[in-house]
N, C-alpha and C positions, 0 to 999 in steps of 0.2 A: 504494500500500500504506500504512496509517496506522501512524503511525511508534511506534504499541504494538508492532507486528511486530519492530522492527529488530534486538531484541538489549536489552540492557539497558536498560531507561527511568528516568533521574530527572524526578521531578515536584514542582513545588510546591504543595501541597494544603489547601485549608481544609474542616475538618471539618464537616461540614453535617448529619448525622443520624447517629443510633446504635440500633439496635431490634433486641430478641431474635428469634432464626431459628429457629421452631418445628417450620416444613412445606418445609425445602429437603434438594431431594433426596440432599447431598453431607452432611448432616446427621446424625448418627445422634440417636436419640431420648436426649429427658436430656441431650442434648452440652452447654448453654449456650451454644452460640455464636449471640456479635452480628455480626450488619452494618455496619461502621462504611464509612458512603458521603461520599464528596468531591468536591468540585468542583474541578479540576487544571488545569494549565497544563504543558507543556513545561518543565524546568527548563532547555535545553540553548538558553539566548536570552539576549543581554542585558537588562537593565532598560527599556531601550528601545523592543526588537522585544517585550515582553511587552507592555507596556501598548497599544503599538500592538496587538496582536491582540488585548485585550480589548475596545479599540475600533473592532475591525472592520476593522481596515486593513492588517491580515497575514494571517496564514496561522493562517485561523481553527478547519482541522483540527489545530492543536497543541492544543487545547481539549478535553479528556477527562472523563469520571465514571469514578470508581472505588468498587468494592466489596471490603471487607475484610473477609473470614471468621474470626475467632477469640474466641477466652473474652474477658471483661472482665478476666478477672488477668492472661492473656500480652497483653493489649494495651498495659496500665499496665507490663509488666514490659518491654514491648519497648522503651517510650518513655519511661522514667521517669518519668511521669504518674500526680499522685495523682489529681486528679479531672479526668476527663476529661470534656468537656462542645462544645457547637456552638460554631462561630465559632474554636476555635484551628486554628494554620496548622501543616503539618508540610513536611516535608523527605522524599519517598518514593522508594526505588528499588527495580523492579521486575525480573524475569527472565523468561524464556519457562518457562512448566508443562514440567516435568521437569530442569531443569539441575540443581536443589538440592529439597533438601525446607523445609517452611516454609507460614506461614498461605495457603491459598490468596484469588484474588484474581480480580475480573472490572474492565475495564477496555473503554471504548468511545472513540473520536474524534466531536468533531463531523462529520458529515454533508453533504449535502441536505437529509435528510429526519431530520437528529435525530442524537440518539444511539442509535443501531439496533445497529450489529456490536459482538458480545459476543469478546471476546480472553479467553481465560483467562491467567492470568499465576500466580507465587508472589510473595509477598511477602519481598522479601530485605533490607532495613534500612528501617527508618521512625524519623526526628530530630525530636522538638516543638520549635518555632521559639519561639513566641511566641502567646498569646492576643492578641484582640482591644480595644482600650481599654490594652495595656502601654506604658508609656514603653521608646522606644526600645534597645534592648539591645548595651553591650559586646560585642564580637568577643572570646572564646575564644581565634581560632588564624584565621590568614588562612583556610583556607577555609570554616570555620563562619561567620566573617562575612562572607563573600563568599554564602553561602545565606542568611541571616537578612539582608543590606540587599537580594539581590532578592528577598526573600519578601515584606518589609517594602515597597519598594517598589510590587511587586502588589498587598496589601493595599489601599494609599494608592489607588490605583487601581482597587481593587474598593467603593467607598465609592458610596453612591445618588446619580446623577447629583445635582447642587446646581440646575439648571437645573428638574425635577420637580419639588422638596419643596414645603411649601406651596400645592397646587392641591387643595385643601378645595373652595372658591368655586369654582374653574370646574366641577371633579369634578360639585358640586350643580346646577350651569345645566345641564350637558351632561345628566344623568339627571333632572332634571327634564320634560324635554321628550318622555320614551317615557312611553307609553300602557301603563294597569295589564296585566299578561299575565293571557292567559287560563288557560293553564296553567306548570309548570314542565317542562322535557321532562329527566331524570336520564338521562345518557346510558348506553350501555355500549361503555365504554372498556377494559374490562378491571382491571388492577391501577393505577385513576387516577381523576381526580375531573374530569368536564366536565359541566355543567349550561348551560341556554337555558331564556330564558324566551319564551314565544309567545303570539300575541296567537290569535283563535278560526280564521286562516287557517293559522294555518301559520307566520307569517313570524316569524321570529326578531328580540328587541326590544333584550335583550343577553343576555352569558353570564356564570355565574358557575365561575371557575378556568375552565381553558384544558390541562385535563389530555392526556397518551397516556403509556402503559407506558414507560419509559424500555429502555435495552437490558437489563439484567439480571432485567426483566418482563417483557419482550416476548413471552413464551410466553401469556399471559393476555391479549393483545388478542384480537380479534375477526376471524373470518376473510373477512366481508365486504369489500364494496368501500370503499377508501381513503374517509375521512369529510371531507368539506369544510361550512364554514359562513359564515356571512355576516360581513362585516366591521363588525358590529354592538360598543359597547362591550363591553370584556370587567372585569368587578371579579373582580379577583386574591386571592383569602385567604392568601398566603405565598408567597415565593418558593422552593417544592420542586419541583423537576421534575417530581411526578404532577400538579400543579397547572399549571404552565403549560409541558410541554415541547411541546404543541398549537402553539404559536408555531413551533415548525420544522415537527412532521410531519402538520399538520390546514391546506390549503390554506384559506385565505381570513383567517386569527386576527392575522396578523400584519400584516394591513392598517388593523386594528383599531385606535381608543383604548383604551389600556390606565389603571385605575384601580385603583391597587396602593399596601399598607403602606409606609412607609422603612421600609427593614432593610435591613442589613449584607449585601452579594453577595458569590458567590463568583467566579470569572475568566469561567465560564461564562455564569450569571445576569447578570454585568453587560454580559457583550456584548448581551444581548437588552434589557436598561434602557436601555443606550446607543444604540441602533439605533433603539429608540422616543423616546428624548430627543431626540434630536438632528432630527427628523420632527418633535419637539412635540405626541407620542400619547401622553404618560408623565405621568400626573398621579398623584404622591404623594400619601397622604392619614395623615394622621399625629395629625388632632384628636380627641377625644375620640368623636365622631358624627356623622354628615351625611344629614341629611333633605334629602330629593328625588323628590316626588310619591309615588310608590307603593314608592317603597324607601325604604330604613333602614340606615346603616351604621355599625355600631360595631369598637370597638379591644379586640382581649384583651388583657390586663394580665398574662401572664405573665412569666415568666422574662428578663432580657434577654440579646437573643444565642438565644433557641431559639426558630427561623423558626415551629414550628407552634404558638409559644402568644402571639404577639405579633403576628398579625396584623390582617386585616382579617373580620368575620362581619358576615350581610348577612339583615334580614329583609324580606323582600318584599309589598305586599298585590296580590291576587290581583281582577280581575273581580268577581269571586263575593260580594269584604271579608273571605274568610279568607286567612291568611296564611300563608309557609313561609321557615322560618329555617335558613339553609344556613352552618355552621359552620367550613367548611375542617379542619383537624385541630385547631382548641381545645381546649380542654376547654367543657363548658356554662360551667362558673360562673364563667371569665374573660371575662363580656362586660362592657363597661367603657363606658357607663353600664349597668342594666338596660335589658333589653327594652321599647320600648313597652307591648307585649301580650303574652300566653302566646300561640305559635303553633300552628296548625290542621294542620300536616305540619313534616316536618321530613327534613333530607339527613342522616343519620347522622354524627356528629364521626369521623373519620381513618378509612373507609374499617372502619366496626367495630371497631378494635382499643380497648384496653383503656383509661380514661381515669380521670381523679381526680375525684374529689368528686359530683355528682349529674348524674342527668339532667334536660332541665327537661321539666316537667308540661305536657300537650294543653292548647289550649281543652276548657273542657268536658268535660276529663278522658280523652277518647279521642282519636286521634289518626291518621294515618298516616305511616310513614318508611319511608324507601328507604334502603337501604346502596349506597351504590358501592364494589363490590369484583370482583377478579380470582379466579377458582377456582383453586389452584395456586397462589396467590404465597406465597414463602420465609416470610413474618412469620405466619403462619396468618391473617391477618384471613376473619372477624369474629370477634372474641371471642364466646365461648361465654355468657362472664360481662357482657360488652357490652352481647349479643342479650336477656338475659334480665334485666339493667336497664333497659334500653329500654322491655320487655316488659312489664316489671311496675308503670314510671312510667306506663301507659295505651297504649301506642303499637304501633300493627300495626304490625309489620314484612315488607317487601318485600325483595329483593335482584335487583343485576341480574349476577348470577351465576346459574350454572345451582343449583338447592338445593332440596330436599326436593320433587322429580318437576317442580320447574319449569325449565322450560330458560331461559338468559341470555336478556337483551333489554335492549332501554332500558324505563322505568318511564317514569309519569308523577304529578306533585301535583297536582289540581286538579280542577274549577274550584272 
């Protein structure tokens, strides 16, 4: 039984995403309520036995996501938080749905195959510990510091393997040597981002993200037969679970070299950096850009501390010489150099949803783009206002969701 069940849970949690909930069903319209999701650990372990299960060497079902249902004013009023943002760590205790009333909550254990079972829980006290980048902080009262040194300790231990950073150079040799793809194949994952590129057989040359629905999507995956892929490189756009939870529950990903942003993890995300480091399949890539035959990879310059505007965006060329620039959740205009080229197709930025500043412009002023998105997930993606930016910068749009008389499928860019 995962020990969400047991009765009262505390967790230690670092905040990893916050996004308004337009189309969930527990929602009434107009509500404003965010999703505030975390990356968790077991609070009921010493310093010790935590970091050992961050790095795989305990009891790697103490390992949770969690989802937080409420306004952005009771979230700041529950935590005395003026501005609440990714990367800080909190202190959460949870209860079984119904003992008390209060924000509700979904909460998963790691798995086999992921984070899959959804636990409803209520949200019964949530403490901010500490951002990320704070010097150290005085203890309050013995047991406030006894939460803030092991949160703090977790943190220290949630930090990007040091063995990774720095593989720019190999990152470039290892992609050097695949042959240009003939097409892009946009998967349909549901409420997540998996892309392949393929050569004119068939065979898969790499991927880009490494997505599946996490548990509190899992209604929007696909009801075919479980999806397996070749253990071909995978280049990572951030580290958010729609992006690479594939690594637990897509047989073959995890066999893979993985070619991923440094950024700050959570207990979760670092078990799967560490599992790859410590095999020597984990190359960091942190430089400004890295040329490598038929790919292109640049750094967004967002925010620091928010996974989806500071990662990794990847333009590809194609057989053909046109090209498709696959974004992860950026924004367009944090790509950090410019683009070589304006590109020929394009993976839509964060799954449709709503983004800052412009789209970029087709070759040649028309274009094609796929959205990868789930029909039914909580955040309504695609933006309506998205779709019809997209739409108006030159660009046909596709979806591999079922939408306007088309049924779901995987898309394809190319040749």
């Amino acid at each position: 039984m995962s020990f969400l069940r047991e009765g009262p849970v505390s967790l230690v949690a670092r905040l990893v995403r916050s996004e308004a909930l337009i189309n969930e069903q527990l929602v009434l319209p107009a509500a404003n309520r965010i999703s505030f999701e975390f990356d968790t650990i077991d609070a009921r372990m010493m310093a010790e036995e935590a970091l050992a299960t961050i790095a795989d060497k305990g009891h790697r079902a103490r390992l949770a996501v969690l989802k937080v249902l409420t306004t952005a004013e009771h979230f700041r009023y529950l935590t005395d938080v003026r501005e609440v943002r990714d990367g800080q760590w909190y202190w959460i205790t949870l209860l079984p749905r119904g003992k008390q009333s209060g924000p509700f909550a979904w909460a998963s254990s790691l798995g086999d195959a992921g984070y899959g079972e959804n636990v409803p829980l209520v949200l019964d006290e949530i403490r901010y510990l500490f951002s990320e980048g704070d010097s150290p902080l005085s203890p309050v009262g013995a047991a406030v510091g006894n939460e803030r040194a092991l949160a703090q300790a977790i943190a220290e231990g949630c930090k990007f393997p040091a063995s990774a950073i720095g593989k720019s150079r190999v990152a470039r040799n290892l992609l050097s040597g695949a042959n240009p793809p003939h097409k892009i194949v946009v998967r349909d994952v549901g409420q997540a981002s998996f892309c392949s590129a393929i050569d004119q057989r068939g065979n898969e040359l790499f991927h880009l993200d490494a997505g599946w629905p996490i548990s509190y999507n899992k209604k929007t995956a696909s009801s075919k037969p479980v999806l397996t892929a070749s253990d071909v490189p995978v280049i990572l756009s951030h580290w958010d679970w729609d992006h690479l939870h594939g690594y637990h529950a897509v047989a073959g990903l995890a066999g893979g070299t993985w070619i991923a942003p440094v950024q700050r993890l959570g207990p979760g995300a670092k078990l799967v950096a560490q599992k790859l480091a410590t095999s020597n399949r984990l190359l960091g890539v942190s430089s400004a850009n890295v040329s490598a035959g038929s790919l292109w990879l640049g750094c967004c310059n967002g925010k620091v501390g928010n996974l989806n505007q500071t990662g990794l965006c990847v333009q590809t060329t194609l057989q053909s010489g046109k090209t498709v620039l696959f974004m992860g959740d950026a924004d367009y205009d944090l790509v950090q150099p410019r683009l070589p080229s304006p590109p020929d197709f394009i993976v839509a930025t964060h799954h449709g949803a709503k983004f800052n500043g412009s789209v970029v412009s087709p070759r040649g002023g028309s274009g094609r783009c796929v959205v990868s998105v789930g029909k039914g997930n909580g955040y309504g993606h695609p933006s309506e206002a998205a779709v019809l930016s997209h739409s108006a910068a030159g660009w046909s749009m596709s979806f591999t969701c079922e939408r306007n008389g088309m049924p779901r499928g995987t898309r394809y860019l190319g040749p």
